[in-house]
PDB file of N, CA, C and O in Angstrom:
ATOM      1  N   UNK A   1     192.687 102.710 110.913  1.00  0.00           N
ATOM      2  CA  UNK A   1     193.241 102.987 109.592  1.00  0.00           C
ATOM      3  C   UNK A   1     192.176 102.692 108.532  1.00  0.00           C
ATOM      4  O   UNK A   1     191.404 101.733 108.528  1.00  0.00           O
ATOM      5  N   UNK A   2     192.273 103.727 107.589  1.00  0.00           N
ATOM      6  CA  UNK A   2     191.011 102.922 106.291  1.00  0.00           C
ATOM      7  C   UNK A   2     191.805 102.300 105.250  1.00  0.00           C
ATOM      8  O   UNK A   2     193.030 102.237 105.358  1.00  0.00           O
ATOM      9  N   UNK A   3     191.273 101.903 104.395  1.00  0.00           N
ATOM     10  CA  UNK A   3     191.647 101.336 103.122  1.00  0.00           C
ATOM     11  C   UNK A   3     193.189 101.443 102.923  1.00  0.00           C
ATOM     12  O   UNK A   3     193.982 100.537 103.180  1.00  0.00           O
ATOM     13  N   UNK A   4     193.490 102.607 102.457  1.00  0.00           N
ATOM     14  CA  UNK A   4     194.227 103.218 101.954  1.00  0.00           C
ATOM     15  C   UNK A   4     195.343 103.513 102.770  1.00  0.00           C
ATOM     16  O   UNK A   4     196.291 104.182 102.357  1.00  0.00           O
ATOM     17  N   UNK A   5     195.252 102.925 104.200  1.00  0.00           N
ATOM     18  CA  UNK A   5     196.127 102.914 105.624  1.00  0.00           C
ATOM     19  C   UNK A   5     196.173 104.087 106.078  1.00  0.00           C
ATOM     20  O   UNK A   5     196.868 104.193 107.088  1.00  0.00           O
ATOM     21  N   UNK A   6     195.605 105.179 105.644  1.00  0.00           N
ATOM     22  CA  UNK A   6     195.261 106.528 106.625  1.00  0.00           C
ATOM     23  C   UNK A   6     194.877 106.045 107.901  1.00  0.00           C
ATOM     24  O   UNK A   6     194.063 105.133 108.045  1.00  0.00           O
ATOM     25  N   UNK A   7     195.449 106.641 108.836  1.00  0.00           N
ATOM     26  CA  UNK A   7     194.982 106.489 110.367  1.00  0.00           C
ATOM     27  C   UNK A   7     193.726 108.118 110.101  1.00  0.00           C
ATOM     28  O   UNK A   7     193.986 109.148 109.478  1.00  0.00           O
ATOM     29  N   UNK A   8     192.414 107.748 110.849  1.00  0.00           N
ATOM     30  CA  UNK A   8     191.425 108.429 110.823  1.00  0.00           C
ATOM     31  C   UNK A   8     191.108 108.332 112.190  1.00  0.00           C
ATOM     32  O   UNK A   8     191.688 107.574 112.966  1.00  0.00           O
ATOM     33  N   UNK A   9     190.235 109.057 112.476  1.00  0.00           N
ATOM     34  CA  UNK A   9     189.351 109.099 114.038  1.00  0.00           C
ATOM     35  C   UNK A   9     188.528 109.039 113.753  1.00  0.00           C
ATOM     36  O   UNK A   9     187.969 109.583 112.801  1.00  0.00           O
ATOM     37  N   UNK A  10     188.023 108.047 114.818  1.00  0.00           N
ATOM     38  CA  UNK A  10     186.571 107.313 114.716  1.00  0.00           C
ATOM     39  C   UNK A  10     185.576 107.705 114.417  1.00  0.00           C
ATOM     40  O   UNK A  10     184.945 107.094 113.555  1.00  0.00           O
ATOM     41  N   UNK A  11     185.176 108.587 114.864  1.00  0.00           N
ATOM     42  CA  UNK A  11     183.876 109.835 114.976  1.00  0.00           C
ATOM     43  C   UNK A  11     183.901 109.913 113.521  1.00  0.00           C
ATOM     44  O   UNK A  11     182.737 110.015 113.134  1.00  0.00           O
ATOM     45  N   UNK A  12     184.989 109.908 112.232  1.00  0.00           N
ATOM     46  CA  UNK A  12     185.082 110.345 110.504  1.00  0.00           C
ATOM     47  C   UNK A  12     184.527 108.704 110.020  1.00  0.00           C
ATOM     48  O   UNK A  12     184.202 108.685 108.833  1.00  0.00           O
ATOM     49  N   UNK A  13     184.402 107.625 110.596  1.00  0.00           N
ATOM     50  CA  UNK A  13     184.084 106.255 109.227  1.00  0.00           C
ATOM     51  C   UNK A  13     182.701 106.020 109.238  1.00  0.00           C
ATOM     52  O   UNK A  13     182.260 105.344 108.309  1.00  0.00           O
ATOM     53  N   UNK A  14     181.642 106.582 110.397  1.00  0.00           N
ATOM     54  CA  UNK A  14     180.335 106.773 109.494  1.00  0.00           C
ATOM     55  C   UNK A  14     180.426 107.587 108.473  1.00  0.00           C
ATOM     56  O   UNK A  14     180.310 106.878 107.473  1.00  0.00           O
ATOM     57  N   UNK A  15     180.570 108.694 108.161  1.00  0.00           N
ATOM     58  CA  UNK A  15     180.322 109.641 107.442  1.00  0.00           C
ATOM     59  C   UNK A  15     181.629 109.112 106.154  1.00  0.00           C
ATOM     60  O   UNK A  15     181.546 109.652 105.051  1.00  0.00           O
ATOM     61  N   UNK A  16     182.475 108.336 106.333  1.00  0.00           N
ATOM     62  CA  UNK A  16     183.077 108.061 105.249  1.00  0.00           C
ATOM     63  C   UNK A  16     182.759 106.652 104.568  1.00  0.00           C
ATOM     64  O   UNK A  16     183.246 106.300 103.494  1.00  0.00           O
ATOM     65  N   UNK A  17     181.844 105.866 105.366  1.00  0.00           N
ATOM     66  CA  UNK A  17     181.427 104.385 104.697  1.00  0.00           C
ATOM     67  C   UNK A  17     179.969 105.430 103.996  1.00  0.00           C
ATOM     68  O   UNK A  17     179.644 104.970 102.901  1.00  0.00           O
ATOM     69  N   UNK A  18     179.023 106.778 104.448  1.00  0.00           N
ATOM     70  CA  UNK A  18     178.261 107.201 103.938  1.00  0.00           C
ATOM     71  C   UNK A  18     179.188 107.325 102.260  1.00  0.00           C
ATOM     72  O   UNK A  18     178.881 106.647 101.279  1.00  0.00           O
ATOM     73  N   UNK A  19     180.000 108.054 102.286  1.00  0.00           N
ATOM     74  CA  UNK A  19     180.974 108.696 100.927  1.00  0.00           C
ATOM     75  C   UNK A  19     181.214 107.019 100.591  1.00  0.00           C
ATOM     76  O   UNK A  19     181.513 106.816  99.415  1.00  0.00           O
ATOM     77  N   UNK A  20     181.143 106.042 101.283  1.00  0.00           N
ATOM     78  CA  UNK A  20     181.813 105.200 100.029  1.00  0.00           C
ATOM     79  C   UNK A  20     180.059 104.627  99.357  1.00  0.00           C
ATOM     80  O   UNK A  20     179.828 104.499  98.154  1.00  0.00           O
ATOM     81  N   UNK A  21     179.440 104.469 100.029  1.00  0.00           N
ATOM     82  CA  UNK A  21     177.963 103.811  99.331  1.00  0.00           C
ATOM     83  C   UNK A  21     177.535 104.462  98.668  1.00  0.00           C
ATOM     84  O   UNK A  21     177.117 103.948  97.631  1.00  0.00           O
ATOM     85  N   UNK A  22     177.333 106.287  98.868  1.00  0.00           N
ATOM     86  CA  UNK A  22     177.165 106.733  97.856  1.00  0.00           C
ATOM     87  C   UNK A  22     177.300 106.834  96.458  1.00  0.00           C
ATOM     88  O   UNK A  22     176.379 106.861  95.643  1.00  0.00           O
ATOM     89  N   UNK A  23     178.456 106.884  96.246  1.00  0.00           N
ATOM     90  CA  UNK A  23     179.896 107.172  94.973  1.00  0.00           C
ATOM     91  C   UNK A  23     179.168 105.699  94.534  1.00  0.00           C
ATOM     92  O   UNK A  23     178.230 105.758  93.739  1.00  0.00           O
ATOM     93  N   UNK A  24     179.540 104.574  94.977  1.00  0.00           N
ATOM     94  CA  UNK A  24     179.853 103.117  94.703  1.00  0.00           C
ATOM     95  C   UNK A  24     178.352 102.553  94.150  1.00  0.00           C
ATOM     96  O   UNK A  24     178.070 101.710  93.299  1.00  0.00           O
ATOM     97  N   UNK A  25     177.536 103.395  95.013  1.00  0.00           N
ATOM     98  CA  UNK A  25     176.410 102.710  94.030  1.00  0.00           C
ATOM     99  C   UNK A  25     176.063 103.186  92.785  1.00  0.00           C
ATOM    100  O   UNK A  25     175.718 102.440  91.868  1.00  0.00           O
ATOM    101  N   UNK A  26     176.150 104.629  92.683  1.00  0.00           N
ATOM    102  CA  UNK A  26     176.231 104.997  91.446  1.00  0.00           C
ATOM    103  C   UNK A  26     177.259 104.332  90.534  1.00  0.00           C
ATOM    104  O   UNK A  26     176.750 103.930  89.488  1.00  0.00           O
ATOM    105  N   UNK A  27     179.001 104.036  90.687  1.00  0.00           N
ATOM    106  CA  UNK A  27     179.154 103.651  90.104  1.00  0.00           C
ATOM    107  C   UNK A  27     178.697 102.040  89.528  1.00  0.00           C
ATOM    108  O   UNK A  27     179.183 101.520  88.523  1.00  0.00           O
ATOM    109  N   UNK A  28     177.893 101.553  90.215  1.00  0.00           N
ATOM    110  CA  UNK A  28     177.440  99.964  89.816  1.00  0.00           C
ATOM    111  C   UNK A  28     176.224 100.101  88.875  1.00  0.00           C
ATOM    112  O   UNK A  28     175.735  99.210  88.180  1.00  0.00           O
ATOM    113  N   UNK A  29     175.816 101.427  88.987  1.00  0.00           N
ATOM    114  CA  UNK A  29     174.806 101.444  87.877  1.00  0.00           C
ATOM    115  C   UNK A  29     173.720 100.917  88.624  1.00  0.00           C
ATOM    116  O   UNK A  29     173.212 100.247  87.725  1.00  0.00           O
ATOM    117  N   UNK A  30     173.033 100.740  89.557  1.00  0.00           N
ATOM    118  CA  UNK A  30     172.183  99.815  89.866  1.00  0.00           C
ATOM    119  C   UNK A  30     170.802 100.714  89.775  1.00  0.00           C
ATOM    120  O   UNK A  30     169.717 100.348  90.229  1.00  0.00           O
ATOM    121  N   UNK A  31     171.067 102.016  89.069  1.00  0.00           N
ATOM    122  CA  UNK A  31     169.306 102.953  88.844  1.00  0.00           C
ATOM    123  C   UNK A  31     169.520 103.840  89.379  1.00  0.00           C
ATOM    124  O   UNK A  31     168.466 104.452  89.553  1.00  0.00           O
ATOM    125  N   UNK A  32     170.733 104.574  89.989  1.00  0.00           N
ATOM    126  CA  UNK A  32     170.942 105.387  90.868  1.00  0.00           C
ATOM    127  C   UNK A  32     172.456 106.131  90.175  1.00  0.00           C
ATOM    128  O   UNK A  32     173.486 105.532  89.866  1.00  0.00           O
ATOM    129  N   UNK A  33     172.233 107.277  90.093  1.00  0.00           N
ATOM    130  CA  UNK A  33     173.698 108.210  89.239  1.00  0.00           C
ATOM    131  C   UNK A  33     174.101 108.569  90.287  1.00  0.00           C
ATOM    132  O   UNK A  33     173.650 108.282  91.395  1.00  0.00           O
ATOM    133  N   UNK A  34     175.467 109.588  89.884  1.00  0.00           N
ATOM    134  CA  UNK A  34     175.816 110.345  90.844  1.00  0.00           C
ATOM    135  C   UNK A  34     174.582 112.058  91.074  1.00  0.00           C
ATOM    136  O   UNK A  34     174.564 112.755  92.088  1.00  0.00           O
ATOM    137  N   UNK A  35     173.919 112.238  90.084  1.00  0.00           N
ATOM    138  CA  UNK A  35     172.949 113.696  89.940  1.00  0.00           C
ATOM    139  C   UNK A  35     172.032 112.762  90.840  1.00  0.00           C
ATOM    140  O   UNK A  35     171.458 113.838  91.006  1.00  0.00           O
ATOM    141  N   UNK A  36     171.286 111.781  91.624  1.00  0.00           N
ATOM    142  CA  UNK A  36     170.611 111.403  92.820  1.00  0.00           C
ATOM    143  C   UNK A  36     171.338 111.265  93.849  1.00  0.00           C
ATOM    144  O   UNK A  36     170.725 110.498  94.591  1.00  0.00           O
ATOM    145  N   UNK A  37     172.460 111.621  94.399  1.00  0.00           N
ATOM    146  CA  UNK A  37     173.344 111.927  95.664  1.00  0.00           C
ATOM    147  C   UNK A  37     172.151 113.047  96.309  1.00  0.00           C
ATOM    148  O   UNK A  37     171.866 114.113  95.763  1.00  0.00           O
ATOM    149  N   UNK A  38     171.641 112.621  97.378  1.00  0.00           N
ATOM    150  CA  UNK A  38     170.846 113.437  98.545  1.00  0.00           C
ATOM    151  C   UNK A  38     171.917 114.776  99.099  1.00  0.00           C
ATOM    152  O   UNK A  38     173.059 114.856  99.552  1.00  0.00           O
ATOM    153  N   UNK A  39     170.773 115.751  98.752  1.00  0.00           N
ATOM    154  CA  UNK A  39     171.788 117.237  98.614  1.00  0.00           C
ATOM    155  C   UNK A  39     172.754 117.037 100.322  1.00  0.00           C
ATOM    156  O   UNK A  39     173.939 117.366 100.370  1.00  0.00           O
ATOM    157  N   UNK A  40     172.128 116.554 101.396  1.00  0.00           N
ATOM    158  CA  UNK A  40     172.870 116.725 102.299  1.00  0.00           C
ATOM    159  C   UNK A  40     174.744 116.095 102.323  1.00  0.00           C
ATOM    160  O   UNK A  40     175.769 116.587 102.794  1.00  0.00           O
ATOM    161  N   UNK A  41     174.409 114.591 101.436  1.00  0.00           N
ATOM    162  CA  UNK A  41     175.586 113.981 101.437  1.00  0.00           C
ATOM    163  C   UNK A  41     176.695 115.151 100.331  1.00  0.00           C
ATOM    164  O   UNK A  41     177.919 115.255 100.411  1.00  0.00           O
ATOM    165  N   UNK A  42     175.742 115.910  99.350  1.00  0.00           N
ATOM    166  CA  UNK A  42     176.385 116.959  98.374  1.00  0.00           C
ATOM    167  C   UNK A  42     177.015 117.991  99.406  1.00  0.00           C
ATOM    168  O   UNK A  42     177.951 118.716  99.066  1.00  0.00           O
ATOM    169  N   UNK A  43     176.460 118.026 100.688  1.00  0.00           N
ATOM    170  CA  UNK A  43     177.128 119.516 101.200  1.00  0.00           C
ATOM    171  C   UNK A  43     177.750 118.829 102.328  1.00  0.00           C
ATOM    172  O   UNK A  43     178.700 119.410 102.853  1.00  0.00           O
ATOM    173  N   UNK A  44     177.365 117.626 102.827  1.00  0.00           N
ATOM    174  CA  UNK A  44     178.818 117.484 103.557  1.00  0.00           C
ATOM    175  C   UNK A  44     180.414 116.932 103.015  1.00  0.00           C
ATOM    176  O   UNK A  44     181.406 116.582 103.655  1.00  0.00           O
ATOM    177  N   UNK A  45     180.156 117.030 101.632  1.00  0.00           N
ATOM    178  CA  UNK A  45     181.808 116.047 101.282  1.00  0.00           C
ATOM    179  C   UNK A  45     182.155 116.882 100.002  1.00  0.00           C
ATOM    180  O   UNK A  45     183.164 116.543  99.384  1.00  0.00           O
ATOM    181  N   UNK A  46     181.244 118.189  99.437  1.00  0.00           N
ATOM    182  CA  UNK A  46     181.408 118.946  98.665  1.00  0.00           C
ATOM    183  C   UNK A  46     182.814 119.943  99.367  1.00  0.00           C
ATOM    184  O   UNK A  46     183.859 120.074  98.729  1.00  0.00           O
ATOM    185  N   UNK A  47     182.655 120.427 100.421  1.00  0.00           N
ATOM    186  CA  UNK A  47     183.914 121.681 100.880  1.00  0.00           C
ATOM    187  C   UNK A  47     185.355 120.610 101.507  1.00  0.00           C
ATOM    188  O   UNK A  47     186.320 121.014 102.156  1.00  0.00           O
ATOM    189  N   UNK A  48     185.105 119.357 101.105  1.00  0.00           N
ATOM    190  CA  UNK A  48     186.013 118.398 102.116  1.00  0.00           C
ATOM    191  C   UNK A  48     186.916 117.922 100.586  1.00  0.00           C
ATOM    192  O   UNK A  48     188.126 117.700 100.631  1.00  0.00           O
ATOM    193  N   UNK A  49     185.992 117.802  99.094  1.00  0.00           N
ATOM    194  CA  UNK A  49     186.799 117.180  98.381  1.00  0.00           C
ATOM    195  C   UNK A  49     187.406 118.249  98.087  1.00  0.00           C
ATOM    196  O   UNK A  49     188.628 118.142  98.190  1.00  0.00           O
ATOM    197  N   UNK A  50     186.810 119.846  97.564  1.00  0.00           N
ATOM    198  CA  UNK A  50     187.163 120.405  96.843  1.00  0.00           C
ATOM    199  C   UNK A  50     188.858 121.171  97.687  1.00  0.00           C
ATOM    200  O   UNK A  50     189.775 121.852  97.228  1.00  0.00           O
ATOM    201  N   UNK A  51     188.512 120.500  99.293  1.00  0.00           N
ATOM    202  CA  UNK A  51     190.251 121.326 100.513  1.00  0.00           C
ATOM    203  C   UNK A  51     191.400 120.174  99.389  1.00  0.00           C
ATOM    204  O   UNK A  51     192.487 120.415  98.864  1.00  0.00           O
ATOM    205  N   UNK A  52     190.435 118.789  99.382  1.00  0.00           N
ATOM    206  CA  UNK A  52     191.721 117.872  98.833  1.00  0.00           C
ATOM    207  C   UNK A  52     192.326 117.914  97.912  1.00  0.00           C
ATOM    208  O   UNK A  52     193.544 117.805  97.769  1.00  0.00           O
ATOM    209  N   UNK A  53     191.081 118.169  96.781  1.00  0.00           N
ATOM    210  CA  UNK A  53     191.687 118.972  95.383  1.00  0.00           C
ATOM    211  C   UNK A  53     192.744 119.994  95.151  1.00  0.00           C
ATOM    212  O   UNK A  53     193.782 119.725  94.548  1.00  0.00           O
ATOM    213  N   UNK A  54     192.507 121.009  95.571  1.00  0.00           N
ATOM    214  CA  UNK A  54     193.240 122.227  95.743  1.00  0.00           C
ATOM    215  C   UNK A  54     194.302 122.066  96.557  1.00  0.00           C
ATOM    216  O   UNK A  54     195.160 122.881  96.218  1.00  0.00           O
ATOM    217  N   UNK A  55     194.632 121.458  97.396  1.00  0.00           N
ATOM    218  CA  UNK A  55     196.310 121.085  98.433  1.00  0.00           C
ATOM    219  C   UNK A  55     196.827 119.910  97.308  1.00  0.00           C
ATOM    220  O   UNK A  55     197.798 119.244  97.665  1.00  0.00           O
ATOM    221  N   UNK A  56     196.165 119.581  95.807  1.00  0.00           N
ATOM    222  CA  UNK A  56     197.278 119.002  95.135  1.00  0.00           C
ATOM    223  C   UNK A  56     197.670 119.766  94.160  1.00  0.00           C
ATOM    224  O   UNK A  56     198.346 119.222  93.287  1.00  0.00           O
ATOM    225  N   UNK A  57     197.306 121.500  94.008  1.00  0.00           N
ATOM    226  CA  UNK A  57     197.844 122.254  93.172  1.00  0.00           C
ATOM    227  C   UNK A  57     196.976 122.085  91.663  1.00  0.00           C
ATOM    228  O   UNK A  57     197.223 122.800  90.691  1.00  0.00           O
ATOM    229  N   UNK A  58     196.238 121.331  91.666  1.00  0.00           N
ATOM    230  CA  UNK A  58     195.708 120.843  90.390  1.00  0.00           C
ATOM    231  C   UNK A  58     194.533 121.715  90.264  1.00  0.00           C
ATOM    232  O   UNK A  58     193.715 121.973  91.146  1.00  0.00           O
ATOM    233  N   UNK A  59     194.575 122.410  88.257  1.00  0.00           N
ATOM    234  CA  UNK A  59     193.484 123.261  87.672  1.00  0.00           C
ATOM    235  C   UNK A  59     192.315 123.138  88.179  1.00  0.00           C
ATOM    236  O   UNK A  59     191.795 122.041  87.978  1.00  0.00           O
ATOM    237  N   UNK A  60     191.433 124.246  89.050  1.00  0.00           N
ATOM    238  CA  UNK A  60     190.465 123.862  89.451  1.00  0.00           C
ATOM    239  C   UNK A  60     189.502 124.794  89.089  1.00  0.00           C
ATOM    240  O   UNK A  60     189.375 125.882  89.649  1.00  0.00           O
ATOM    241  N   UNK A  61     188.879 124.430  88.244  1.00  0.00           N
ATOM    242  CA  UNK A  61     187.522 125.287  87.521  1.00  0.00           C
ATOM    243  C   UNK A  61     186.693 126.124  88.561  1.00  0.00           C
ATOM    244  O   UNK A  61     186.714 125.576  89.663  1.00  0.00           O
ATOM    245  N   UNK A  62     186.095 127.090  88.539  1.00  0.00           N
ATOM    246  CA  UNK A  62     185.105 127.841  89.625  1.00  0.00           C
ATOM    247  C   UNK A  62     184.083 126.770  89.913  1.00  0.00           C
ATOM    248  O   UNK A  62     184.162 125.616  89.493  1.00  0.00           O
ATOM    249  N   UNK A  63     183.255 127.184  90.558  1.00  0.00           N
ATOM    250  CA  UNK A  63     182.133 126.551  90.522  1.00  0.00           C
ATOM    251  C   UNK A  63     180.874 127.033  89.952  1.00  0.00           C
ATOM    252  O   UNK A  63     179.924 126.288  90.198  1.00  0.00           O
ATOM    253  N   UNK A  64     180.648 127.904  89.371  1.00  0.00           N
ATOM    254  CA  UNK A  64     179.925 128.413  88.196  1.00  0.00           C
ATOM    255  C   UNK A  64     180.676 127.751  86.985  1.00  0.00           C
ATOM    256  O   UNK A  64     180.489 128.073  85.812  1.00  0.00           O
ATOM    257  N   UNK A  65     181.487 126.853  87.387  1.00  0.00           N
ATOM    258  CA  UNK A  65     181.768 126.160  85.612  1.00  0.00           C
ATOM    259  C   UNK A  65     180.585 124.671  85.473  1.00  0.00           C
ATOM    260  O   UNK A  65     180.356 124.076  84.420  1.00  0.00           O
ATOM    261  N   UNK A  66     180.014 124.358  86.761  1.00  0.00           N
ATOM    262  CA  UNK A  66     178.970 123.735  86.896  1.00  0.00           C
ATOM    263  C   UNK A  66     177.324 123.744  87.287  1.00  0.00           C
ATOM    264  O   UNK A  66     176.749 124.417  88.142  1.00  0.00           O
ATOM    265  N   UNK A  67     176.820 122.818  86.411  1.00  0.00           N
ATOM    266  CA  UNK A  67     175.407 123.286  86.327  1.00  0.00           C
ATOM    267  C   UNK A  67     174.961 123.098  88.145  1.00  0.00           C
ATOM    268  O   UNK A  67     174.553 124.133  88.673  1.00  0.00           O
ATOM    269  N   UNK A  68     175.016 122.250  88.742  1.00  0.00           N
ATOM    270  CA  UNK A  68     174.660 122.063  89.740  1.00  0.00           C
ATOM    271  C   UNK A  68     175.940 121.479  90.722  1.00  0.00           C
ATOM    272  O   UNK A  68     176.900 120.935  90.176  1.00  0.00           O
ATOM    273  N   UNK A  69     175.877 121.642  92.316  1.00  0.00           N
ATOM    274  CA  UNK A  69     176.897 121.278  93.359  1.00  0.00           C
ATOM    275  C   UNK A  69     176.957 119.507  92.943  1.00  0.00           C
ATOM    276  O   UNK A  69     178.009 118.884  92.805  1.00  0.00           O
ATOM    277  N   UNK A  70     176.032 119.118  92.844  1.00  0.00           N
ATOM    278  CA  UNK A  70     176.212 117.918  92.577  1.00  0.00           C
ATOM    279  C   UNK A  70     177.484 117.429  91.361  1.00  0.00           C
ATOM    280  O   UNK A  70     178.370 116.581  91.474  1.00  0.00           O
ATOM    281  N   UNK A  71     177.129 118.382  90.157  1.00  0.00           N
ATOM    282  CA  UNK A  71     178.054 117.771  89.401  1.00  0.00           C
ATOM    283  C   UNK A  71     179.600 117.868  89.742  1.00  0.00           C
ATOM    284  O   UNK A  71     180.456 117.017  89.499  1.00  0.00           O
ATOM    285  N   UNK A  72     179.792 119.305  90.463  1.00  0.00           N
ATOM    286  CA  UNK A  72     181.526 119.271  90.995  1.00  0.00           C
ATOM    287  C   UNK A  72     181.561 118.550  91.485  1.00  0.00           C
ATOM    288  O   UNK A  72     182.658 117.996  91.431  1.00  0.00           O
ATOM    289  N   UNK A  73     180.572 117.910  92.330  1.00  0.00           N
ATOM    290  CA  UNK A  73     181.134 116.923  93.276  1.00  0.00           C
ATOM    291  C   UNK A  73     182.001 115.646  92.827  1.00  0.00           C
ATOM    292  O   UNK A  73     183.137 115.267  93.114  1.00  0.00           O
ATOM    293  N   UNK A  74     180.607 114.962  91.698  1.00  0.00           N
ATOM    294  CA  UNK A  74     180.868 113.874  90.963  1.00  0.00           C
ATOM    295  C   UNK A  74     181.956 114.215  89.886  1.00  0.00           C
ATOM    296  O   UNK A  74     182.430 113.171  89.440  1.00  0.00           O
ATOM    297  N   UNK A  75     182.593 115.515  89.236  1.00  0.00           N
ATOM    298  CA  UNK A  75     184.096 115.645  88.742  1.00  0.00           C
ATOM    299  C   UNK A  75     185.053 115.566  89.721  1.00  0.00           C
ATOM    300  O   UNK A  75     186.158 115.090  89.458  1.00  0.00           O
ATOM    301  N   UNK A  76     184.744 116.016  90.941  1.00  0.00           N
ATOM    302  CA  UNK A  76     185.951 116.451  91.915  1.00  0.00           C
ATOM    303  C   UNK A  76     186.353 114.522  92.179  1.00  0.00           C
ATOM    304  O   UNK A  76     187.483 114.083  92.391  1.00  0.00           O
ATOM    305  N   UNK A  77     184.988 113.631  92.073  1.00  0.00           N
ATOM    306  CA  UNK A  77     185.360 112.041  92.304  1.00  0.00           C
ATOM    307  C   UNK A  77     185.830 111.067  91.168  1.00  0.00           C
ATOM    308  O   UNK A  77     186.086 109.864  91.142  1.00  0.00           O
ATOM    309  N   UNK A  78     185.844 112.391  89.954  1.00  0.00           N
ATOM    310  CA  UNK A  78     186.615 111.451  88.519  1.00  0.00           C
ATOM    311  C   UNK A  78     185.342 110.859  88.040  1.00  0.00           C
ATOM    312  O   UNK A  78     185.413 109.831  87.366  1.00  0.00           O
ATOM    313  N   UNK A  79     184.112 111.415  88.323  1.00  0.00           N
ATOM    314  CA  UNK A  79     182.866 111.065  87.673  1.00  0.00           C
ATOM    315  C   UNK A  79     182.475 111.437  86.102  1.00  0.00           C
ATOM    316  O   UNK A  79     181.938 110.834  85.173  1.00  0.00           O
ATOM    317  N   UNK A  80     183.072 112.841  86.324  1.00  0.00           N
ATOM    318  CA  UNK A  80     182.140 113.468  85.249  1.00  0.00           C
ATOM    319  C   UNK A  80     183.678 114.065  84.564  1.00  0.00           C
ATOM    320  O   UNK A  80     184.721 114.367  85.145  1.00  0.00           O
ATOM    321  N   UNK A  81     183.321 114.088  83.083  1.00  0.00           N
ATOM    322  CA  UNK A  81     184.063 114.567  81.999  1.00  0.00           C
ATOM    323  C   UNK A  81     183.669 115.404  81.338  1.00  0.00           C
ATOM    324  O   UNK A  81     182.675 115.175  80.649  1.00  0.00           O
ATOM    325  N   UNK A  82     184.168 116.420  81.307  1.00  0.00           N
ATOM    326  CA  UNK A  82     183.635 117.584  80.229  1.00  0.00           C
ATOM    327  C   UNK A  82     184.471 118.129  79.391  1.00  0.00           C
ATOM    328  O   UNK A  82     185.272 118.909  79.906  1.00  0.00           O
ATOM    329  N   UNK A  83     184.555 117.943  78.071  1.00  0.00           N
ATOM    330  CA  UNK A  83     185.523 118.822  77.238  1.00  0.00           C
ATOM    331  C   UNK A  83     185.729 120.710  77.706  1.00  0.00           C
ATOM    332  O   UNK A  83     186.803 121.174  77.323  1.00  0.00           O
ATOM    333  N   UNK A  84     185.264 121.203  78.080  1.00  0.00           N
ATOM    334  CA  UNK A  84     185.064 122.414  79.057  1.00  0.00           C
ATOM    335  C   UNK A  84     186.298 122.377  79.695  1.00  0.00           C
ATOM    336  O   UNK A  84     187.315 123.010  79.412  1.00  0.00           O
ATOM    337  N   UNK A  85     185.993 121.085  81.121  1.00  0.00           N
ATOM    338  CA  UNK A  85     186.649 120.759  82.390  1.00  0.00           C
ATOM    339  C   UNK A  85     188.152 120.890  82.090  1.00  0.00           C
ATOM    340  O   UNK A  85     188.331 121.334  80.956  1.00  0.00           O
ATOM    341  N   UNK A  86     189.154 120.665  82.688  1.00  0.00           N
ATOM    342  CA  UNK A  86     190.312 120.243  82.996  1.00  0.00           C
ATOM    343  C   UNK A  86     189.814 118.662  83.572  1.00  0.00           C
ATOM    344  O   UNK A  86     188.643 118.352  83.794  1.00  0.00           O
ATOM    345  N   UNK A  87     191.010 117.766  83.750  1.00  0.00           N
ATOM    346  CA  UNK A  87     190.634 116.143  84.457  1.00  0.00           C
ATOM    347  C   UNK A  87     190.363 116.610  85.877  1.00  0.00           C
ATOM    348  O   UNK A  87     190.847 117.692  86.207  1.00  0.00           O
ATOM    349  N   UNK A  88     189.741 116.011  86.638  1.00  0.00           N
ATOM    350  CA  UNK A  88     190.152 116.098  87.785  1.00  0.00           C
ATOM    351  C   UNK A  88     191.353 115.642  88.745  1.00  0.00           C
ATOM    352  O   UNK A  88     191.887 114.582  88.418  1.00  0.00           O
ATOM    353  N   UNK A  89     191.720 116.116  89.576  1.00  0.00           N
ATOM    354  CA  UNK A  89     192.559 115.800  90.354  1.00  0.00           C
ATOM    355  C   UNK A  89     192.637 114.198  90.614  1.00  0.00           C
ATOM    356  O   UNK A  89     191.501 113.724  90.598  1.00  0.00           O
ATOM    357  N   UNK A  90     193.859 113.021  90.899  1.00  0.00           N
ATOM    358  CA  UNK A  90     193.305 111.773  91.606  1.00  0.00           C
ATOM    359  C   UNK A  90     192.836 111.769  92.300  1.00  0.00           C
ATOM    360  O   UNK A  90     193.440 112.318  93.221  1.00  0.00           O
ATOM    361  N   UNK A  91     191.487 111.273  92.681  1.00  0.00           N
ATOM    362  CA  UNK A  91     190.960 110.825  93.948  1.00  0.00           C
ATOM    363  C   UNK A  91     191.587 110.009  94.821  1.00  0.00           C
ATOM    364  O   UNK A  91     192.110 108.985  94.383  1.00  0.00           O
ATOM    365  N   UNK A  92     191.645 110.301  96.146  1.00  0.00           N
ATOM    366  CA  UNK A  92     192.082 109.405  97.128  1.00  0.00           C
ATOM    367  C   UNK A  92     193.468 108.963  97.486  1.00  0.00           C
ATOM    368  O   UNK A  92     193.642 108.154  98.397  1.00  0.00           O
TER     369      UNK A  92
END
């Protein structure tokens, strides 16, 4: 089970303790944003947030409403704000 008591399979909590260090260090500020997320971690959790987003029915901008994959990413995680945007969906 993670955090949040989701039962997961094993083979998913590397790749989801990857999604939490990522996100988490950026948010600590420690010299590192969410626009330095390594494009690979951008394309493996980019088509995974945007299934979660969309199965909650919530306004979801194209992706030409962003300059780069990185930044949907970091809106799709409640990162980024844009008067443009709609909010994002809750995370998690």
């Amino acid at each position: 089970r993670d955090s949040g008591g989701m039962e997961r399979a094993l083979f998913e909590l590397p790749a989801r303790r990857w999604q939490e260090v990522e996100v988490h260090i950026a948010d600590l500020q420690l010299g590192r944003t969410w626009a330095d997320w390594p494009h690979e971690f951008v394309r493996e959790w980019l088509a995974r947030a945007r299934e979660r987003a969309s199965a909650t029915g919530a306004a979801m901008p194209t992706s030409q409403a962003f300059r780069h994959p990185t930044e949907e990413l970091a809106w799709l995680y409640g990162r980024v704000e844009r008067d443009d945007l709609p909010l994002a969906p809750p995370f998690g």
